[in-house]
DRENFI-120081 format. One line per field, with one value per residue (C-alpha): residue number from 1; x, y, z; residue in one letter. Coordinates in steps of 0.02 Angstrom, whole numbers, m for minus. Example, Ala and Ser with C-alpha at 12.3 -4.5 7.8 and 13.67 -1.06 7.14 Angstrom:
BEGIN
seq = 1; 2
c1 = 615; 684
c2 = m225; m53
c3 = 390; 357
type = A; S
END
This chain:
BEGIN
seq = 1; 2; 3; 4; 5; 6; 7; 8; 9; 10; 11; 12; 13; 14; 15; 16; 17; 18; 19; 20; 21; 22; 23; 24; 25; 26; 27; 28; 29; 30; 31; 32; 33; 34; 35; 36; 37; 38; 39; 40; 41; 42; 43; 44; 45; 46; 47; 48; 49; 50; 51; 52; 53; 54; 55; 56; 57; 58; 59; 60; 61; 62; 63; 64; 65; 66; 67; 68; 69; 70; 71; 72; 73; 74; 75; 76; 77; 78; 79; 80; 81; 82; 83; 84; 85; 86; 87; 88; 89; 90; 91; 92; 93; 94; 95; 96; 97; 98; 99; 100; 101; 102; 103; 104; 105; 106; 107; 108; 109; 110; 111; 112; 113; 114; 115; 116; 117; 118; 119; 120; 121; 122; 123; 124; 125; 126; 127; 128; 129; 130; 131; 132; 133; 134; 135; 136; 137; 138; 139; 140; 141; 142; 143; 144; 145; 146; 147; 148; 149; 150; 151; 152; 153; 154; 155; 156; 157; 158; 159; 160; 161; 162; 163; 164; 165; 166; 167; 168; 169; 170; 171; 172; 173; 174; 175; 176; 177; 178; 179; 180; 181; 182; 183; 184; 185; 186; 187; 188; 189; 190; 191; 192; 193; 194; 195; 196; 197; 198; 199; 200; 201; 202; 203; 204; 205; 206; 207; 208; 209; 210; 211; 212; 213; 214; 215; 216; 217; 218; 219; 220; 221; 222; 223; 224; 225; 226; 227; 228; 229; 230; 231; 232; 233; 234; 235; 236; 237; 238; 239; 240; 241; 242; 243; 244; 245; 246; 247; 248; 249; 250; 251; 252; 253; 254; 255; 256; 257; 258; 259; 260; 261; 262; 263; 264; 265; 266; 267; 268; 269; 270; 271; 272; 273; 274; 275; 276; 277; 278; 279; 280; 281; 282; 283; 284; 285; 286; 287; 288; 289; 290; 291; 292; 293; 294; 295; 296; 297; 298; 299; 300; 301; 302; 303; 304; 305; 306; 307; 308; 309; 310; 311; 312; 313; 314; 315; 316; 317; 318; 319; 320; 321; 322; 323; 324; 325; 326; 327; 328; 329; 330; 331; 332; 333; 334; 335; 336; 337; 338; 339; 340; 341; 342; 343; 344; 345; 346; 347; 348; 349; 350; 351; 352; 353; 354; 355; 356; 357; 358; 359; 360; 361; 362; 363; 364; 365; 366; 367; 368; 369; 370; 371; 372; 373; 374; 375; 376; 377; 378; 379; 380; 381; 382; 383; 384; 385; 386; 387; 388; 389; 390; 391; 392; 393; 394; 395; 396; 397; 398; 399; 400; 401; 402; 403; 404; 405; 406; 407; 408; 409; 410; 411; 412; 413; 414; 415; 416; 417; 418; 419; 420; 421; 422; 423; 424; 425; 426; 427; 428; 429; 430; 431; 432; 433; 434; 435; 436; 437; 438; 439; 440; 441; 442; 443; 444; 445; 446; 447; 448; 449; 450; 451; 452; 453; 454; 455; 456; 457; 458; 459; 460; 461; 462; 463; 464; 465; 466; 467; 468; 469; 470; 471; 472; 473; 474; 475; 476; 477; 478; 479; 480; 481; 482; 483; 484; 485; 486; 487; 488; 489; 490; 491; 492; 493; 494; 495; 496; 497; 498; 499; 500; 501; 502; 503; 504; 505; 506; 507; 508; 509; 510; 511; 512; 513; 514; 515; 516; 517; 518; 519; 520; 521; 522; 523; 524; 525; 526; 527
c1 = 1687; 1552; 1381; 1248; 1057; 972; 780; 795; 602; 556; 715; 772; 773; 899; 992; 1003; 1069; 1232; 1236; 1256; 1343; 1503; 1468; 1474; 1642; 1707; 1711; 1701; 1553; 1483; 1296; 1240; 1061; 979; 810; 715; 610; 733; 598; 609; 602; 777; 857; 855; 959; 1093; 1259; 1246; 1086; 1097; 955; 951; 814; 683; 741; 661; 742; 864; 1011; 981; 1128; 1238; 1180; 1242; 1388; 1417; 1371; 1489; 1631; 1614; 1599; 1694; 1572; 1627; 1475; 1286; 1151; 962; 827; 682; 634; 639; 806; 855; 876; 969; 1079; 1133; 1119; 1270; 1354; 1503; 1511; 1512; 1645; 1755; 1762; 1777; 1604; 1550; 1353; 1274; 1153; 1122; 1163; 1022; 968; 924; 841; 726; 667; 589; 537; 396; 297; 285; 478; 454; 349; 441; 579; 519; 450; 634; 704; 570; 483; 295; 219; 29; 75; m24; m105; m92; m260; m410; m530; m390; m393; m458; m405; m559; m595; m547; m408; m269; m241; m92; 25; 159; 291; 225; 261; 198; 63; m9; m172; m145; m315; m422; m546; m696; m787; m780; m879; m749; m599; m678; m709; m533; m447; m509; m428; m262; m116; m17; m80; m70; m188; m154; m237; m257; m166; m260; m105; 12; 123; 310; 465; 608; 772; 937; 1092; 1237; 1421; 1481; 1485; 1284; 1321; 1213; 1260; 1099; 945; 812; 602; 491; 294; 222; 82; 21; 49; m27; 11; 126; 264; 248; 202; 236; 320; 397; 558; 522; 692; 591; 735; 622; 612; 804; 844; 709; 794; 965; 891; 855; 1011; 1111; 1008; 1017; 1166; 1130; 1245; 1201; 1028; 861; 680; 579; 387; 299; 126; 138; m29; m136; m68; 101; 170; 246; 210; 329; 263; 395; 576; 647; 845; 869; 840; 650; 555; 570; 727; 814; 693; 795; 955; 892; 869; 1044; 1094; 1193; 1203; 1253; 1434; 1450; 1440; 1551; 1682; 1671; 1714; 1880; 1894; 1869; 1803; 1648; 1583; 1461; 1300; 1155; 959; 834; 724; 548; 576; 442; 451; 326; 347; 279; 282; 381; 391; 531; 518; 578; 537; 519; 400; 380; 363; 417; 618; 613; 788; 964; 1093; 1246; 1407; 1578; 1722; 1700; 1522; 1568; 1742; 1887; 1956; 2096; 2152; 2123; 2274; 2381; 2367; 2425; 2591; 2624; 2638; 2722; 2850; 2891; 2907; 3037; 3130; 3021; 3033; 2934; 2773; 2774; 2860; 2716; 2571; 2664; 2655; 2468; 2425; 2499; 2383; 2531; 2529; 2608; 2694; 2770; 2827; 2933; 2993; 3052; 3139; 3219; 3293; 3175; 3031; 3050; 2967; 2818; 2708; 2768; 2737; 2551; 2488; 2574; 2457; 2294; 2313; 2384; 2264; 2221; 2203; 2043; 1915; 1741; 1672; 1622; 1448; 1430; 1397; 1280; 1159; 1170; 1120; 1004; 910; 928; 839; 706; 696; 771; 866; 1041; 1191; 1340; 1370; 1541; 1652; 1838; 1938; 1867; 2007; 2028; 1864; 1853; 2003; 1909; 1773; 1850; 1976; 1795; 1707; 1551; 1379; 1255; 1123; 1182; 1358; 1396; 1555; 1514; 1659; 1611; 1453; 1572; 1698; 1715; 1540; 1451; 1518; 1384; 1307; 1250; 1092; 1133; 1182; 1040; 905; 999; 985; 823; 767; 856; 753; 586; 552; 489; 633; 512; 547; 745; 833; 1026; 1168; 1323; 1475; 1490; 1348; 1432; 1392; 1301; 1143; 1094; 1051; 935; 851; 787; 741; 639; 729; 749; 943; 1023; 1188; 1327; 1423; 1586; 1716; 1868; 1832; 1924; 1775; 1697; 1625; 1489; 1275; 1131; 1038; 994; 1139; 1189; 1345; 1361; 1345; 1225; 1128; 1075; 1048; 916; 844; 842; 773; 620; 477; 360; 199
c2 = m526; m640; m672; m791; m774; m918; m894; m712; m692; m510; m481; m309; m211; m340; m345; m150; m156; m267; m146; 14; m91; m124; 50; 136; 7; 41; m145; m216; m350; m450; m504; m671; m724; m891; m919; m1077; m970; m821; m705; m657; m471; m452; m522; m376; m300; m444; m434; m599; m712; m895; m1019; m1159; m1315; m1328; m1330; m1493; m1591; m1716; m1602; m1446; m1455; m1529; m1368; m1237; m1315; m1316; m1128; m1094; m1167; m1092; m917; m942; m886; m841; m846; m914; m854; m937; m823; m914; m1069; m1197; m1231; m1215; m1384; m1432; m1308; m1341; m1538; m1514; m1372; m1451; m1488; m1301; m1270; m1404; m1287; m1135; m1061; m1033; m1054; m926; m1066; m1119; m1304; m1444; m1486; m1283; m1280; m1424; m1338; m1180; m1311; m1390; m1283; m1424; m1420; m1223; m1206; m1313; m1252; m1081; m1163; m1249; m1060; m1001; m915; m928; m1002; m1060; m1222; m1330; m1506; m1599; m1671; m1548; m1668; m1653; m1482; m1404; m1241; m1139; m1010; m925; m1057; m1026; m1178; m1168; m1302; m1385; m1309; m1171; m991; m812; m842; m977; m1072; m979; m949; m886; m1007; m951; m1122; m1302; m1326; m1193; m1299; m1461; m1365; m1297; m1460; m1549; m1417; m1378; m1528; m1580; m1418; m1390; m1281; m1182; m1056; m885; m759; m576; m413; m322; m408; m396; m464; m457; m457; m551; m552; m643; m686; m855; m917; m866; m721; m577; m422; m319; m349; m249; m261; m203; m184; m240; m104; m156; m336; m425; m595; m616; m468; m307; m155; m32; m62; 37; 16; m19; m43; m130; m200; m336; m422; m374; m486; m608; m663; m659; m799; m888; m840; m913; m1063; m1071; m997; m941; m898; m736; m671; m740; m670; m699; m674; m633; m557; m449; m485; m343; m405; m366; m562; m595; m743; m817; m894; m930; m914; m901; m916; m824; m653; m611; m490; m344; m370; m222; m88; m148; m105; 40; 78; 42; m133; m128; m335; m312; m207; m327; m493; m393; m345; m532; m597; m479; m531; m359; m293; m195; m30; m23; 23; 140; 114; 239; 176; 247; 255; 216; 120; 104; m6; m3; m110; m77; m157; m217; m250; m464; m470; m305; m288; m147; 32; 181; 248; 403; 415; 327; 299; 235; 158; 240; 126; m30; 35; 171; 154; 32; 47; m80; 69; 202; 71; 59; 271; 287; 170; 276; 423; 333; 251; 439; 488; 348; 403; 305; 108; 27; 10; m160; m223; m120; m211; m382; m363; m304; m479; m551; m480; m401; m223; m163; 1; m87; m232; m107; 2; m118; m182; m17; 1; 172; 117; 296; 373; 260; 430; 526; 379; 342; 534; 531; 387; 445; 639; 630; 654; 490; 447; 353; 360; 310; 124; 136; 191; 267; 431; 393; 304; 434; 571; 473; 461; 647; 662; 569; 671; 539; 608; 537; 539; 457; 380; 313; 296; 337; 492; 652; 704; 558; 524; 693; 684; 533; 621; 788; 658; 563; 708; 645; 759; 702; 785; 749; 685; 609; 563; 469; 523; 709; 644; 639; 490; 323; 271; 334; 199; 94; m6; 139; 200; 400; 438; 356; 445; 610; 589; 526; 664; 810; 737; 707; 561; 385; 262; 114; 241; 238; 129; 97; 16; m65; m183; m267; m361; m378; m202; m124; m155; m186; m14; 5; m150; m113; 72; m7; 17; m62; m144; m187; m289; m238; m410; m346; m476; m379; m286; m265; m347; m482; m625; m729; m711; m728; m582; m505; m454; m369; m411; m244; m50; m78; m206; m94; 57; m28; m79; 100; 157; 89; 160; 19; 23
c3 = m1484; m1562; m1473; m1541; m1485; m1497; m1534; m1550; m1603; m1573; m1443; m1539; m1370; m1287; m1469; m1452; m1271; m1299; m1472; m1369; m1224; m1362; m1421; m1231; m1204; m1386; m1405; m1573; m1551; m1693; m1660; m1734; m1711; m1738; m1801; m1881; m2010; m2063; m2027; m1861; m1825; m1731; m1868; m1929; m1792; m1809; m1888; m1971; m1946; m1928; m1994; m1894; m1848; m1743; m1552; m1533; m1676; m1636; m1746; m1635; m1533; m1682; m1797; m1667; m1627; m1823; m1807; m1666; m1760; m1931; m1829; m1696; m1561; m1394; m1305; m1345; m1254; m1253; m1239; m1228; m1114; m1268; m1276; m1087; m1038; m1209; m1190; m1019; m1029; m1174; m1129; m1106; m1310; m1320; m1185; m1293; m1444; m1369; m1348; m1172; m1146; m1016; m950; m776; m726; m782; m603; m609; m762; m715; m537; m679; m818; m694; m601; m463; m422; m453; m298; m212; m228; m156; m9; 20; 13; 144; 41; 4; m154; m218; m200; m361; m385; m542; m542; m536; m426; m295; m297; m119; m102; m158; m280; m388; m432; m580; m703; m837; m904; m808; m903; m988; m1025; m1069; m996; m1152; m1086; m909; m857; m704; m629; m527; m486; m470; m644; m749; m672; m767; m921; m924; m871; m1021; m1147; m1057; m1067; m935; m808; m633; m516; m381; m290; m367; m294; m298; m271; m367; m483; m499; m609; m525; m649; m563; m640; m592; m629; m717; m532; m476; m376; m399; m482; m487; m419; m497; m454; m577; m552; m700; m726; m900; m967; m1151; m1180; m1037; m1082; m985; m1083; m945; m769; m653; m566; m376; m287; m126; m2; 40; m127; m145; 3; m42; m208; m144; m41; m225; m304; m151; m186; m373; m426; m588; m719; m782; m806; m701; m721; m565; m551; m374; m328; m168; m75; 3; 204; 98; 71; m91; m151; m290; m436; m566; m611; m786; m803; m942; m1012; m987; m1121; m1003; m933; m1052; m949; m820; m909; m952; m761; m733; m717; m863; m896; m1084; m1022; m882; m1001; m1119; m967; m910; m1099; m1088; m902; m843; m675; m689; m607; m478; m534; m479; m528; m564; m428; m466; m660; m775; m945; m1094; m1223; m1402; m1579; m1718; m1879; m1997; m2174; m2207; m2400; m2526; m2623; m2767; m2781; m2846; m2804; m2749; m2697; m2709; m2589; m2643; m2539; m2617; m2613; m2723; m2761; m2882; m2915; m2883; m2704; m2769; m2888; m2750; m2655; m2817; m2823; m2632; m2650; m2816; m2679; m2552; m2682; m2751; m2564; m2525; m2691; m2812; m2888; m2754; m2830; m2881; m2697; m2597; m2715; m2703; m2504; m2502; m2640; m2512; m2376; m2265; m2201; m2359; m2306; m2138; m2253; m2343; m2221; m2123; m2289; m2303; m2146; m2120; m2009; m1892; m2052; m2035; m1969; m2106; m2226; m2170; m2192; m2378; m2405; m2324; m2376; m2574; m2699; m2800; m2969; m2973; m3113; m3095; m3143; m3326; m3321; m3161; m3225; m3344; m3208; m3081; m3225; m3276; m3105; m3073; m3237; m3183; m3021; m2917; m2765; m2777; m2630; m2563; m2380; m2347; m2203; m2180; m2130; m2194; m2293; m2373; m2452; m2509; m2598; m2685; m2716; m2787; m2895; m2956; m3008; m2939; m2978; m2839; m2714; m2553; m2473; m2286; m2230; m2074; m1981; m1994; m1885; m1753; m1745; m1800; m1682; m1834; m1946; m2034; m1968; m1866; m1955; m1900; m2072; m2176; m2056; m2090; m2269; m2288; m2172; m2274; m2441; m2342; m2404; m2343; m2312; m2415; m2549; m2544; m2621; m2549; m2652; m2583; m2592; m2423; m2356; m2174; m2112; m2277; m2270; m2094; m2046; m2224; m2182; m1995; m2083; m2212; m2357; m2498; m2529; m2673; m2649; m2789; m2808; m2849; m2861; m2878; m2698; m2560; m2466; m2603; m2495; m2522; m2447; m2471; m2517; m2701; m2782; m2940; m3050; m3140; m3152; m3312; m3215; m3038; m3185; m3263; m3086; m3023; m3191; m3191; m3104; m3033; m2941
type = X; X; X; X; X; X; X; X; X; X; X; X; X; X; X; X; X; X; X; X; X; X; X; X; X; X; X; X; X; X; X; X; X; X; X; X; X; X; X; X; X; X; X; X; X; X; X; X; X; X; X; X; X; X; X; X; X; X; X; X; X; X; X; X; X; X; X; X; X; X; X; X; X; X; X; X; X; X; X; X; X; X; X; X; X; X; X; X; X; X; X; X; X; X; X; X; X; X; X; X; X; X; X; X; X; X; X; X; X; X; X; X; X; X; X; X; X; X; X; X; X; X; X; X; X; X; X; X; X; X; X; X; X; X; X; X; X; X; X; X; X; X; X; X; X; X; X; X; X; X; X; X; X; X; X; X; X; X; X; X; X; X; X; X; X; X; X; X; X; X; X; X; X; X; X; X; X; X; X; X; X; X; X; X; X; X; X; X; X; X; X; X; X; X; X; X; X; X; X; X; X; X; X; X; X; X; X; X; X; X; X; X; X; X; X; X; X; X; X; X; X; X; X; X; X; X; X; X; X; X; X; X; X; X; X; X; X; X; X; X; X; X; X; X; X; X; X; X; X; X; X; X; X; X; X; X; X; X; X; X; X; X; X; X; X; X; X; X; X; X; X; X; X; X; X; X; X; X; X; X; X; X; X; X; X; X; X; X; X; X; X; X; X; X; X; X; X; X; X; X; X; X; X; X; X; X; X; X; X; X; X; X; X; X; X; X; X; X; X; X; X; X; X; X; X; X; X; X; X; X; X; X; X; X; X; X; X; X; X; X; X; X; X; X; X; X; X; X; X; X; X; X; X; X; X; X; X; X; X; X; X; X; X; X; X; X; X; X; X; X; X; X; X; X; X; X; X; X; X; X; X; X; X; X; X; X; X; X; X; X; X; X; X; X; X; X; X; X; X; X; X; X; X; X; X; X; X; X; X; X; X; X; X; X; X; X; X; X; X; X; X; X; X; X; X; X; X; X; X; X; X; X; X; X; X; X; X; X; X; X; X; X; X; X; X; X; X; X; X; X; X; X; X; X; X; X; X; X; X; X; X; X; X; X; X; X; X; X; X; X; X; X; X; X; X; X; X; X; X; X; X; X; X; X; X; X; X; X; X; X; X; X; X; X; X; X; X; X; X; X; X; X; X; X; X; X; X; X; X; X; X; X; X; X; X; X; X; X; X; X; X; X; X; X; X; X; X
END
């Protein structure tokens, strides 16, 4: 499966919710995330990010639907208001090439875009809503009064207004605004999500306890039947398709009064996940068109959030420790391939070398190829373990040695993580003769789950040294699932361009052509 987040910004929780939703499903998910800079923190948390224009340029649309064709994406999903109405005015370009949009319809999107239709809109449904003026000398609805722009968000020029003479000053420094009367009680987000058709899911109120620019900090999960049946009311009006974020102040006489909905994701809306109302497995269930479970919420629950940096450019200090990838990082995985048909050729009664390495050049299942050849494929079993369990004849890339003794010598911590069954990569290792501090075969963790990218490993080894992860250095082959975990640790990466590996592709990242070349990198002790 392949998901692309537009805007992704500072999104790593929602990121880390469909990355444990594909882990809890054992769903292999590739995350793609789109930014206009290249620097925003969930990048880091991406499979593969995506630069792309600004939202408002004319060559938006035209630049993701590139994206979704090059990548095949199966689904694209906006997170931030921006791009709503583009999105859903040409979804239809997307549905053409394959790539379903989880965007409500543009009539929809327009009710949340101006906080005139938004209110409304809530009237329409019965419910009760501030309702706003657009001119502040027609405003009559006393004090204290809230001004903020017609279509704004996170709360950006949203301000409190005690008198007539503050509403002047304010109205000359906000554009396009509306007032309304300000509404004094406890204030919730309520997080709907629906199905492709707009029925609800899970409806989940959170009081928002602590709140900075906009984005809750702390809330508390509040399962109150009366908002529950309140924005069924809205969903049965709106139909959304898939997430909505709505806002609503419960009054001290205990009337909520609704001030804005959001269809899309909002910044809290993985506390409510985390509650129970596992969106990320259902979106993942709907792409396989699966049923999902019902779910139960940890009604009373309470979540604090907090910052956390990731490193976007490296800068220089001293290596204090090496990690280094195994296959097509230290040694040829391509001769590692050539040693296993040698076994499986003697096995079948030797000669078919050559056939088996023809088949693989060609990029068929080598060992099926033949045995199917041979009349023999009941022996497949048999055939497979002679492969993964005999012991190789691999050597070391020239060099090797000499850089790893050459960083112990400096007192440079040095150690291997690879993936792969157990037995086999110690038979590598045992046939390579490798001297180094520290070893983890990601499988031994526990199963495949603690492939990379999973970051398990690299905080295992870095915590066994006790040392700093700004002070590690890690060097690898494969830039697809490499370095991702490094990067949101704070490592520094060093891509090892090898052309003749099993996984050579092209990116964009630094890269090294040779063995002498990431020596004399690791060698020298800067800063």
């Amino acid at each position: 499966m392949r998901i692309l987040f537009t805007g992704v910004g500072r999104r790593i929780e929602l990121i880390q919710a469909f990355r444990n939703a594909a882990l809890v499903l054992n769903k292999d998910l590739k995350i793609y995330g789109a930014d206009m800079a290249g620097t925003a923190p969930a990048l880091a948390f991406c499979d593969f990010p995506r630069r792309v224009v600004a939202m408002k340029s004319e060559g938006y649309i035209d630049n993701l639907l590139q994206i979704c064709i090059d990548d095949r994406i199966d689904l694209l999903i906006p997170t931030i208001d921006t791009d709503l109405l583009v999105l859903s005015e040409n979804k239809q370009k997307f549905d053409k090439i394959g790539t379903r949009v989880m965007i409500s319809d543009p009539d929809k999107i327009r009710i949340c875009r101006d906080k005139n239709n938004t209110s409304q809109f809530f009237i329409k449904c019965g419910l009760h809503a501030p309702m706003p003026v657009n001119d502040w000398r027609e405003y009559k609805s006393g004090f204290p009064a809230f001004i903020k722009p017609k279509d704004g968000s996170s709360s950006i020029n949203a301000f409190k207004i005690e008198n007539e003479e503050e509403l002047e000053v304010y109205a000359g420094q906000v554009e396009d605004y509306i007032v309304q009367p300000f509404v004094s009680g406890r204030e919730y987000t309520i997080d709907a999500f629906c199905n492709w058709q707009g029925e609800p899911i899970s409806i989940v109120p959170r009081e928002r306890l602590q709140i900075r620019a906009g984005e809750v900090l702390k809330t508390r999960i509040c399962m109150d039947q009366t908002m529950i049946d309140e924005v069924n009311i809205l969903c049965k009006a709106f139909k959304p398709c898939g997430p909505m974020t709505v806002q609503l102040i419960r009054d001290e006489a205990g009337i909520d009064w609704f001030i804005e909905i959001n269809p899309r994701y909002g910044g809290g809306a993985p506390l409510s996940m985390k509650a129970g109302a596992r969106s990320a497995e259902a979106i993942l269930h709907f792409l396989d068109g699966e049923d999902i479970e019902d779910w139960q919420i940890a009604d009373g629950a309470i979540y604090s959030r907090f910052d956390q940096s990731v490193c976007i450019t490296e800068g220089r200090g001293q290596i204090k420790g090496a990690i280094f990838d195994l296959d097509d990082t230290l040694y040829s995985e391509k001769e590692y391939v050539r040693s296993g048909y040698k076994a499986v050729s003697d096995y079948l009664g030797g000669g078919y070398e050559d056939k088996l390495w023809s088949f693989f050049e060609d990029g068929k299942p080598a060992i099926d190829e033949l045995l199917r050849e041979l009349g023999r494929d009941n022996e497949k079993v048999e055939v497979l373990e002679v492969y993964r369990s005999h012991k190789p004849d691999i050597h070391l890339y020239p060099g090797v040695a000499k850089m790893i003794k050459g960083l112990k010598a400096k007192g440079i911590k040095v150690g291997v993580i690879t993936d792969g069954r157990p037995e086999g990569q110690r038979n590598k290792l045992d046939a390579l003769g490798l001297d180094v501090d520290d070893v983890i075969i990601t499988d031994e963790l526990g199963g495949v789950q603690f492939r990379k990218p999973c970051d398990i490993a690299f905080r295992i080894m870095t915590t066994r040294w006790r040392l700093n992860p700004a002070d590690v250095v890690y060097v690898g082959d494969n830039p697809v699932k490499d370095f991702q975990a490094p990067y949101q640790l704070g490592m520094r990466r060093l891509w090892f361009k090898n052309v003749d590996g099993l996984y050579y592709t092209e990116g964009t990242m630094q890269f090294v052509n040779s063995i002498n070349e990431i020596a004399a990198i690791l060698t020298v002790q800067e800063g």
